[in-house]
C-alpha positions in Angstrom: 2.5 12.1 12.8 4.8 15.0 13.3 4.3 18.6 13.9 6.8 19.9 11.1 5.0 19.8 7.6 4.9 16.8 4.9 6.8 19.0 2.4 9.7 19.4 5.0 9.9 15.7 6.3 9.8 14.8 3.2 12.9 16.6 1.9 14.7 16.0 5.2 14.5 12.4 5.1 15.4 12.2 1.3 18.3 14.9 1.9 19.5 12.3 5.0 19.1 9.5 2.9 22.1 10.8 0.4 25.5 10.1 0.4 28.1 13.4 -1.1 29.3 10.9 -3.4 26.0 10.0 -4.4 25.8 13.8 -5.9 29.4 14.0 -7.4 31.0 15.5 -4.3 33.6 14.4 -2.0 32.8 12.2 1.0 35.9 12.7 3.1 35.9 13.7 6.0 33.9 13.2 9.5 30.1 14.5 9.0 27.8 15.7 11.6 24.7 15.1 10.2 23.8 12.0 8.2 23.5 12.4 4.6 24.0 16.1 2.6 24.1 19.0 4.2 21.3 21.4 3.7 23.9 24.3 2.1 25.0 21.3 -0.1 21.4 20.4 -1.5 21.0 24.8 -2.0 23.6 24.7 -4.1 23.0 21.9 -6.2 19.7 22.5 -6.6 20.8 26.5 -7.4 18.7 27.9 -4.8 20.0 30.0 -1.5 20.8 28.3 1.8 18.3 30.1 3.2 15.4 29.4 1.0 16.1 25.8 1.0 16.5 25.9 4.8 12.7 27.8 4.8 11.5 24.8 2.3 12.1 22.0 5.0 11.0 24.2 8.1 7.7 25.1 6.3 8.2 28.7 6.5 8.3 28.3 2.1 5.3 26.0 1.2 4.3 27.2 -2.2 8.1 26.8 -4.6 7.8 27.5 -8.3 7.7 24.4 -10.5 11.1 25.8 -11.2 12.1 25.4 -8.0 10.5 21.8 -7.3 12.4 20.4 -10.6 15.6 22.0 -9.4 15.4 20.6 -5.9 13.8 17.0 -7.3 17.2 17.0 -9.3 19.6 17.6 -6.8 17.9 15.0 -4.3 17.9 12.3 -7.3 14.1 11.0 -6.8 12.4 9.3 -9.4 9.5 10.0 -11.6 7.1 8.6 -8.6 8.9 10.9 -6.2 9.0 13.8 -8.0 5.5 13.3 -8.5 5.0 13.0 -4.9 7.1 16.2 -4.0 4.7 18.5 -6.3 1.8 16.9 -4.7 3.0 18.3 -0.9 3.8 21.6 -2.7 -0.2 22.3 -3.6 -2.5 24.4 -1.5 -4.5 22.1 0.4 -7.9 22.6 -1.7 -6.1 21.5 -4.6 -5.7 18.3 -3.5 -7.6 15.3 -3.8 -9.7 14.4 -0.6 -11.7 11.1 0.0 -15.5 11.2 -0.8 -17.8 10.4 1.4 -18.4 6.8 1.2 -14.9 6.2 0.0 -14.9 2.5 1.4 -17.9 1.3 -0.9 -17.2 -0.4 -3.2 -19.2 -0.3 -6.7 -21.8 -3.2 -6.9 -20.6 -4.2 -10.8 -16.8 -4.5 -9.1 -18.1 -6.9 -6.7 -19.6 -9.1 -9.5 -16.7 -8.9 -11.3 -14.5 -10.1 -8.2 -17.1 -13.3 -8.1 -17.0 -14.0 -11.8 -13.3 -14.8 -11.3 -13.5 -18.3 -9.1 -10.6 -19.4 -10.3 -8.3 -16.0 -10.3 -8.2 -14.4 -6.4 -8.6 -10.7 -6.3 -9.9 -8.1 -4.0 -9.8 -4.0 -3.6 -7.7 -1.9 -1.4 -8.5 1.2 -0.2 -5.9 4.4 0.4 -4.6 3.2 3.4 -4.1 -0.5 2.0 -7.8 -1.4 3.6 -9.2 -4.5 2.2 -12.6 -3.4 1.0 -13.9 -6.4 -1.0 -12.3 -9.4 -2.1 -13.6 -12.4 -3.6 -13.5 -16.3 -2.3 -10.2 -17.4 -3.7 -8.5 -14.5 -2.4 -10.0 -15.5 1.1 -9.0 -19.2 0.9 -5.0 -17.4 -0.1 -5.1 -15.3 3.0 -6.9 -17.8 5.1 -3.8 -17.8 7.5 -4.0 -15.2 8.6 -6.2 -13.9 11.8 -8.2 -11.3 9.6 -8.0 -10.6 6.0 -8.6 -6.8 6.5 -5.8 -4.2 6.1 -2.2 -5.6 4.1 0.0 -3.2 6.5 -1.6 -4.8 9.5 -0.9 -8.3 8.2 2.8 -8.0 6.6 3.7 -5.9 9.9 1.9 -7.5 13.2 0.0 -10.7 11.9 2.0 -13.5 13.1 1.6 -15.1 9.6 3.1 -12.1 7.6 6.5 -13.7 7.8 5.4 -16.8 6.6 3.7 -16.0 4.1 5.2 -13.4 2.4 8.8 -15.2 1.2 10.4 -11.7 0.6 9.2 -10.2 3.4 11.8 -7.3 3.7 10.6 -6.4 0.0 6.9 -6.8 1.0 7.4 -4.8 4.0 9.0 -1.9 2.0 6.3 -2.1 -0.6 3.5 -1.6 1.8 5.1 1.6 3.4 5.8 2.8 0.2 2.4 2.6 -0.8 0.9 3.9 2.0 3.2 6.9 1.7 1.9 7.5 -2.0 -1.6 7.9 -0.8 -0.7 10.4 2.1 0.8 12.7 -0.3 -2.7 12.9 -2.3 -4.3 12.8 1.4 -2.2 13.9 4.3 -5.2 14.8 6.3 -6.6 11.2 5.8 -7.8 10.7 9.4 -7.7 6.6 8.1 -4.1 7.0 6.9 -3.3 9.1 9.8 -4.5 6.1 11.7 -3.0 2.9 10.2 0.2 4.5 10.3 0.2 5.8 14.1 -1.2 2.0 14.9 1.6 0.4 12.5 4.2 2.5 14.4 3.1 1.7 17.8 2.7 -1.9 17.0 6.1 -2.3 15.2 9.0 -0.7 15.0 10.0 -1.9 11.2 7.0 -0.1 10.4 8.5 3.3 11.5 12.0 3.0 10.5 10.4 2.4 7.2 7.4 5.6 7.3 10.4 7.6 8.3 12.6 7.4 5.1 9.8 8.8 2.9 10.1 6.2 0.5 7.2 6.4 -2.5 6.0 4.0 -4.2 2.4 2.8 -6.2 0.9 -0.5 -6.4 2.2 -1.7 -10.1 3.1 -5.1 -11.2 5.6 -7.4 -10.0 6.2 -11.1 -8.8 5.1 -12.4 -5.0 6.8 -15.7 -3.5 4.1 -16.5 -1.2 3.8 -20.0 1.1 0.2 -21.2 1.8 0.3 -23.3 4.5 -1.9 -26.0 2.9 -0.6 -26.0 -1.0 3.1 -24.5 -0.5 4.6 -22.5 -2.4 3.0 -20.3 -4.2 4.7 -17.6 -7.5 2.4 -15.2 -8.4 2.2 -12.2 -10.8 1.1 -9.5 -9.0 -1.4 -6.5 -10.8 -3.1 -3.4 -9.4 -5.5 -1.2 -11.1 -6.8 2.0 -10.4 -10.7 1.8 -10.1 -11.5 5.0 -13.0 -15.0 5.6 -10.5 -13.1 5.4 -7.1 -9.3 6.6 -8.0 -8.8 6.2 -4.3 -9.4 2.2 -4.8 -7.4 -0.2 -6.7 -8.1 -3.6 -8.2 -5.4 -6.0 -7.0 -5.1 -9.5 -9.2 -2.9 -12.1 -8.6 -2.3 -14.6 -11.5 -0.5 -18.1 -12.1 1.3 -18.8 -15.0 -0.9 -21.3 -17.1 -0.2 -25.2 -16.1 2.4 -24.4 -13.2 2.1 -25.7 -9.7 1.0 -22.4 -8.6 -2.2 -23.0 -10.9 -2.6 -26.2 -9.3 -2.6 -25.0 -6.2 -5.0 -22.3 -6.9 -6.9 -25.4 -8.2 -6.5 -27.2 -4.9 -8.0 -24.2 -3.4 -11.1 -23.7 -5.4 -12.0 -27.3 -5.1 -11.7 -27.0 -1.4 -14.0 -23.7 -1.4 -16.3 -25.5 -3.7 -16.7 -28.8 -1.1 -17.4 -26.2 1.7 -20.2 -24.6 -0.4 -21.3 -28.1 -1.1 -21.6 -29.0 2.6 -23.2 -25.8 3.4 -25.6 -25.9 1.2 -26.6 -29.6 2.3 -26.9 -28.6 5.5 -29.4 -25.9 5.0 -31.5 -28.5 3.0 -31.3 -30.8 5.9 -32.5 -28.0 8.7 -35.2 -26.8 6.4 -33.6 -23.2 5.8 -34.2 -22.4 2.2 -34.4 -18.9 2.4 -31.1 -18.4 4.7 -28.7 -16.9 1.9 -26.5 -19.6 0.5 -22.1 -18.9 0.6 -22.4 -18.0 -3.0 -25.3 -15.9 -2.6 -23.3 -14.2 0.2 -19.9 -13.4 -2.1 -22.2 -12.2 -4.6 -23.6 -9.7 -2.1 -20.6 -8.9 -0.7 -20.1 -9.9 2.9 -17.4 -7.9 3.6 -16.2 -4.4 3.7 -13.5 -3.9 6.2 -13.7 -1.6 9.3 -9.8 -2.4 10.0 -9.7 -1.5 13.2 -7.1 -2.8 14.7 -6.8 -4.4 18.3 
């Protein structure tokens, strides 16, 4: 992370990321500076040079509402953005800090990840940790070497490219995300620490962080290759979890009778086999009161550490 604040890396890498015709002005002319200028942004946004100059130094941390709208205006972000900029503007008690125990997830979640055989879903944490998931959404991921944080697997697992089809769009959508919860957190020692490992351990990773892109987990459609069933189209869901808003409930879905549903098919019955085979074992070795593989998602054997090697 760098030493300057949020609020000011924030506006410099959005003022950077303009163009003067973006804004209505001319673009002639060689430039020194990538993107606006800062006396450029002042005056759009109706503010002194000065001021604005103090905004992205952190020597003004504390802007009207006023002042927030004028400057969200001039820079162009949208409502997700904006939303982001007033949450760097708050005094640090007023924002929202993990709990602790932030990485538990709530026992009646975890039964309703295992009543959903056929349907794979799982819940991220903050810093896109995989917290729980159930046995479909295992069997999905099974490619790669863990399923335990999505920035780790889209950015340094060798099966991220594979596997997600899009991957440039994937990529972006994991920074994005991850950028949305440091501006509720940006003390998140977690956050603080996917995104220093993520940088180290790829360089897409922080060309990405550094344009200050924001963006929730919301609905949209995944191209995904398995590489036992294929191809895979899937809609895409996230939820926010009302007793852990630092969670979300991520769904993916087929549409009825496609070959997506079949495949999800052909990966339930291969779960189902396992189980079978399992469980006959234990009969054979005498075992019964070794915890079956169902009795195991139902208790949920995972919650993720993510730490990465």
């Amino acid at each position: 992370m760098s030493d300057s604040t949020p609020l000011g890396e924030f506006l410099r890498a959005r003022r950077e990321a303009l163009k003067p015709q973006d804004v209505g002005l001319p673009g002639h002319g060689r430039r020194r500076v990538p993107g606006l200028r800062r006396e450029e942004v002042a005056m759009l946004a109706g503010v002194s040079s000065d001021y604005y100059m103090r905004l992205e130094q952190g020597r003004e941390s504390s802007p009207s509402p006023q002042v927030i709208d004028a400057v969200a205006d001039a820079l162009h972000l949208d409502d997700e953005a904006v939303d982001h900029l007033r949450r760097l503007t708050r005094a640090p008690k007023e924002r929202r800090t993990l709990p602790a125990g932030h990485d538990q997830v709530d026992p009646q979640l975890l039964q309703l990840l295992d009543s959903w055989p056929d349907t794979p879903a799982f819940v991220v944490g903050p810093a896109l940790d995989v917290l729980a998931h159930n046995a479909l959404a295992a069997a999905l991921h099974s490619g790669f070497q863990r399923f335990d944080n999505l920035g780790r697997m889209v950015f340094v697992d060798p099966a991220g490219r594979d596997f997600y089809q899009d991957w440039e769009r994937a990529a972006q959508s994991c920074v994005a995300e991850i950028r949305a919860a440091y501006g509720h957190d940006p003390k998140s020692p977690r956050i603080a620490e996917v995104v220093e490992t993520l940088s180290a351990k790829s360089p897409e990773f922080a060309e990405l962080w550094a344009r200050h892109v924001v963006k929730g987990k919301t609905r949209q459609t995944k191209n995904l290759k398995h590489a036992q069933v294929g191809d895979l189209q899937i809609q895409f869901s996230a939820f926010t979890v009302n007793e852990a808003p630092h969670q979300q409930l991520v769904v993916y879905q087929a549409e009825p009778a496609s070959s997506t549903a079949a495949a999800f098919a052909e990966l339930r019955s291969g779960i189902d086999n396992r189980q079978g085979e399992q469980e006959q074992r234990e009969q054979r070795s005498g075992s019964p009161n070794r915890l079956t593989t169902r009795d195991e998602q139902a208790a949920h054997r995972y919650v993720a550490s993510s730490k990465d090697d």
